[in-house]
N, C-alpha and C positions, 0 to 999 in steps of 0.2 A: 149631979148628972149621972145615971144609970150608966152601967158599961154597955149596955143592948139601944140605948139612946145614941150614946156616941158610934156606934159601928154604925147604927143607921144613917145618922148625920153624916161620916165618913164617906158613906156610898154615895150619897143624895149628892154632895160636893162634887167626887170625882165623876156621876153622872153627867152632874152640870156644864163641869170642864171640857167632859169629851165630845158634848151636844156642842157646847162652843166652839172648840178645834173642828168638829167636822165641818161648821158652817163658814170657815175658811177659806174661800178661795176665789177665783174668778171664772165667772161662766158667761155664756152668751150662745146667741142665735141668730147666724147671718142667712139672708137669702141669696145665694148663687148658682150658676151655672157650672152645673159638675162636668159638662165637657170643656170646660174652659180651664177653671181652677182646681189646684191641687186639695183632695179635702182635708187638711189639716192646719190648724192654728202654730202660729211660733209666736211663742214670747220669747221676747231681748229686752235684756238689763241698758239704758242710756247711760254713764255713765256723765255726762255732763250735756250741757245744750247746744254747744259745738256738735256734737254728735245726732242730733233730731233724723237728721236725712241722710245719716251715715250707713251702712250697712256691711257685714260678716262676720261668718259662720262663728267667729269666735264672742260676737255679740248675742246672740242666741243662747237663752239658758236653759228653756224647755220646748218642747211640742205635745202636741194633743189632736187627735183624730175627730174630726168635723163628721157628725153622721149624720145619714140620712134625711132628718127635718132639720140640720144645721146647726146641731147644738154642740158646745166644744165647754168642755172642764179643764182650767188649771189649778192643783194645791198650791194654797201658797203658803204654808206651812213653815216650808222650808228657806224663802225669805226673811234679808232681816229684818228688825225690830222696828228699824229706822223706816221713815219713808221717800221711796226712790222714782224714779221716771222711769216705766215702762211701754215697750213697744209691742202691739199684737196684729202681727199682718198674713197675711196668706200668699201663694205665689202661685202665676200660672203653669200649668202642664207642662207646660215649653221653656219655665225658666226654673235654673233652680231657685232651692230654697233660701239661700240667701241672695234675697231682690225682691228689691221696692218698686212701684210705680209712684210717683210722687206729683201730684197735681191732678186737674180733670177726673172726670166722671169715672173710672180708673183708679182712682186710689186708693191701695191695697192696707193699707194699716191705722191704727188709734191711737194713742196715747192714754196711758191710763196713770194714776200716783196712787201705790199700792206697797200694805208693809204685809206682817206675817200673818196679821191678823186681820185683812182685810175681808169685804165680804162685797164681791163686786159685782152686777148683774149688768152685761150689754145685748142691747135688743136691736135690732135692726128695723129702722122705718120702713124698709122695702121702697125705698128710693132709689132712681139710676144711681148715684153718689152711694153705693151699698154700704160699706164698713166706716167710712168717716164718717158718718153723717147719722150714726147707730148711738141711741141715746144709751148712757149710760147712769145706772142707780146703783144706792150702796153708798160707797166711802165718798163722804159728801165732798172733801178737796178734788173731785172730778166734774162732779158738777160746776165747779168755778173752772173749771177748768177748760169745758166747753163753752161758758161765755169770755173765754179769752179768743178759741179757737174764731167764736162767731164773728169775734172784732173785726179779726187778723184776715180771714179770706171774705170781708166785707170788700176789700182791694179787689182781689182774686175775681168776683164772681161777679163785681159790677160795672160795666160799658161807660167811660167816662168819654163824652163825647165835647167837652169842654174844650178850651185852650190847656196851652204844657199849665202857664201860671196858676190856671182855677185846680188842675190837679193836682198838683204838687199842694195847693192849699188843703186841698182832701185827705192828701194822704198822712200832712202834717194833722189834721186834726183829730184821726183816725189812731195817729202814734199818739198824740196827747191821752187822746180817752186811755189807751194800754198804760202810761202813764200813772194815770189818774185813779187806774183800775190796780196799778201794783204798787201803790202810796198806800190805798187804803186796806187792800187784802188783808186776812191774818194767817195766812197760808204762806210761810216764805219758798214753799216750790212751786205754786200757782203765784205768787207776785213774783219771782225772778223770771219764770219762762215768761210775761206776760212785759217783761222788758225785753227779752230777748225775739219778742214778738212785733215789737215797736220797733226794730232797727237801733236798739241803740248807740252802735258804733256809728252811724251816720249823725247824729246827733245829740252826742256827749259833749261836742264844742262850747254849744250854746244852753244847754242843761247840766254842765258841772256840778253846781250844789244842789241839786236836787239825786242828783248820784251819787254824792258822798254824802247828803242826810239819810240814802235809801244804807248804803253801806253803815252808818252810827247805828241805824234801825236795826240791823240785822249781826249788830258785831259777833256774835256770840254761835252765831250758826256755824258750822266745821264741818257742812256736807261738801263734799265733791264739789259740787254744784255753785256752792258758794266762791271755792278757795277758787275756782277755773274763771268767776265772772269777776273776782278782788286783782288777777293775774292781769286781769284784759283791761281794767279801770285805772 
């Protein structure tokens, strides 16, 4: 191999790399009301699933300026390796930056699972339900990640006009499917939060081995995320 071969090759490489780093990071386009909300995006690190609906200032790890057609950039460069549960919400004029609305048409933030080397695009359906409800492409354990969310505010968004007994049937079979859905996953941060999404303190009583074949399943995992849901089990 020619020494003017290898310097070529040399460059072509670090080309490559640095086209790969830039394509790094997380972006998106919401549609809102700029007399309402503040224009700019925050991302927060979760640091376990107790924390989902938690909020402050010291959870926030970046922000980024929302402009004009709604479009907001984070690098994520600078995350780790690993992949983690991330929050991206916005807040209104009148409240500060750390605050959530949490529920109803209202709902200020998304959940994204994003490492250093992600590459995430959210879009907004222009739906009253703006930012929740804003599909996300890219780092495909998001995609499952949204048919967990679909499960979970199946509860949330449907009129059960039954007796308490036909509900409570619903909602049991509703936590089965999350279940059902975080037995089979290969994702162990989209199959824990999708137990954490079932309830399952409410019903660990009578699903024990199926919680401790989920825990053999996953011995080996050392995230956060794990050690906090081994603590609780």
């Amino acid at each position: 191999m020619s020494y003017k071969f290898k310097v070529i090759l040399v460059l072509l490489i670090s080309l490559i790399n640095q086209h790969s780093k830039s394509q790094s990071r997380i972006e998106g386009q919401i549609i809102f009301d700029t007399a309402i909300w503040r224009p700019v995006a925050y991302l927060s690190m979760i640091p376990d699933f107790d924390n989902l609906n938690t909020m402050s200032y010291e959870m926030i790890i970046d922000e980024t300026d929302i402009d004009l057609s709604g479009r907001f950039t984070f690098n994520t460069q600078y995350l780790p390796a690993e992949d983690n549960l991330y929050r991206i919400h916005i807040a209104r004029k009148s409240d500060p930056p750390a605050s959530l609305i949490i529920g109803g048409r209202d709902e200020t933030h998304i959940f994204v699972i994003a490492n250093k080397n992600s590459q995430i695009i959210i879009r907004d359906t222009g739906n009253l339900e703006f930012i929740k409800d804003a599909s996300i492409y890219g780092y495909y354990p998001n995609l499952m990640l949204k048919q967990v969310d679909a499960l979970a505010t199946y509860l949330d968004t449907t009129t059960f006009n039954g007796s308490p007994i036909k509900n409570e049937l619903i909602k049991s079979a509703v936590f089965e499917k999350l279940r059902v859905f975080a037995d089979t996953c290969s994702n162990p941060l989209v199959s824990l939060y999708a137990l954490y999404k079932s309830s399952f303190e409410k019903n660990y009583s009578i699903n024990q081995q199926f919680y401790m074949n989920f825990l053999s399943k996953w011995e080996k995992d050392k995230s956060s995320y794990f050690v906090a849901f081994r603590k609780k089990i």
